[in-house]
N, C-alpha and C positions, 0 to 999 in steps of 0.2 A: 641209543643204538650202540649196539656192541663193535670192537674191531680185533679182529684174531689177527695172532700173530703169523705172520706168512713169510718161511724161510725156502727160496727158489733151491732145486737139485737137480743139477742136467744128468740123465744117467746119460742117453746119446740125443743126439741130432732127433731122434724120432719120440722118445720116449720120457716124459719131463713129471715129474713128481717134485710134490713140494709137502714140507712137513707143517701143518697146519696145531698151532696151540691154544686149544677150544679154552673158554672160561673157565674151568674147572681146574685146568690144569696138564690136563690129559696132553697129550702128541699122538696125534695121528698121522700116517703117511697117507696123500690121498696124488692119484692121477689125476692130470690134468687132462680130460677129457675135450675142452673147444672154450673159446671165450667168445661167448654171444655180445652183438650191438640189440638192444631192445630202445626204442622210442628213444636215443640220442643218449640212452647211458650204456656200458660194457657190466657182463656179467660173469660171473665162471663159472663151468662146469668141473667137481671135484668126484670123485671116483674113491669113497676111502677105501685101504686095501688093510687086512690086517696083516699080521708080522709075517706071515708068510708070502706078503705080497700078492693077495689074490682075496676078490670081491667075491663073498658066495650068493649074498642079495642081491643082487642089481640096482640098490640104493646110490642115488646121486644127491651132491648139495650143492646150492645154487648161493652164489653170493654176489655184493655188487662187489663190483674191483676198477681199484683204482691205480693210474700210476703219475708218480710227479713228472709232468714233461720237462721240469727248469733240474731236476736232480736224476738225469739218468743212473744214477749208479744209485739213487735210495729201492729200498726193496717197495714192491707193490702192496697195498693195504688193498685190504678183503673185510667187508661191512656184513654184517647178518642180514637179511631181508625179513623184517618181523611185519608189511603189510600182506594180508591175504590176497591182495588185487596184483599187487605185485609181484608178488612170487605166482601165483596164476598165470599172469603173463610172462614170464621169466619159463615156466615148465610148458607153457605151448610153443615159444619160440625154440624149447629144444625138443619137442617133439615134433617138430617142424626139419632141424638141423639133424635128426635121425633118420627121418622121411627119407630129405634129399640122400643123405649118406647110404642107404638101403639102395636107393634110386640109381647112382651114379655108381655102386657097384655092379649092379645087374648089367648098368650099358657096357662096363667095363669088361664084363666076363664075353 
C-alpha cells in the first residue's frame, strides 16, 4: 500500500488545497473537496487542479486519510485505495455527498 506525501495550504477559511506528491515524483496541487466517514474509516476527496489552478475534467481522487490524534501538529497521511470494493464504495458515498449538496442548494435558493 502506497502513502503520498500530504503537505496542508490554507489559502482562506473556505478554500483548502493541499499539495500532494504522487509516487513518481510528480506535485500536484489538488482541492480539497469534503472528507467522507465510510463504514467507520475517513476518506478524502481531491480535486487535482493544474498550474493554472483550474480542473477542466471533473476527475476526483479518493484516498483513505488518516490523522494521528496523540500528534496534532503531525501532518495527515493519505493511503491509495488499490481494492476495487473499496474504492466502489468510497465513489457511491460521494456520489451520495453530491446528491445531498445538489439537494440542499435548491432548498437554499
Amino acid at each position: 500500500m502506497s502513502k503520498e506525501n500530504f503537505d496542508e495550504q490554507e489559502l482562506d477559511a473556505e478554500d483548502m488545497t493541499v499539495e500532494l506528491e504522487l509516487e513518481d515524483g510528480e506535485i500536484v496541487n489538488c482541492a480539497i473537496i469534503t472528507i467522507l466517514e465510510v463504514e467507520n474509516k475517513d476518506y478524502i476527496v481531491l480535486l487535482p487542479l493544474d498550474e493554472n489552478g483550474e480542473n477542466t475534467d471533473g476527475e476526483v481522487w479518493f484516498y483513505r486519510y488518516f490523522e494521528d490524534q496523540e500528534d496534532l501538529e503531525a501532518e495527515p497521511t493519505l493511503e491509495f485505495i488499490d481494492d476495487d470494493a473499496e474504492y466502489e464504495m468510497v465513489a457511491e458515498a460521494f456520489d451520495e455527498y453530491l446528491d445531498q449538496s445538489e439537494f440542499d442548494e435548491i432548498v437554499e435558493e
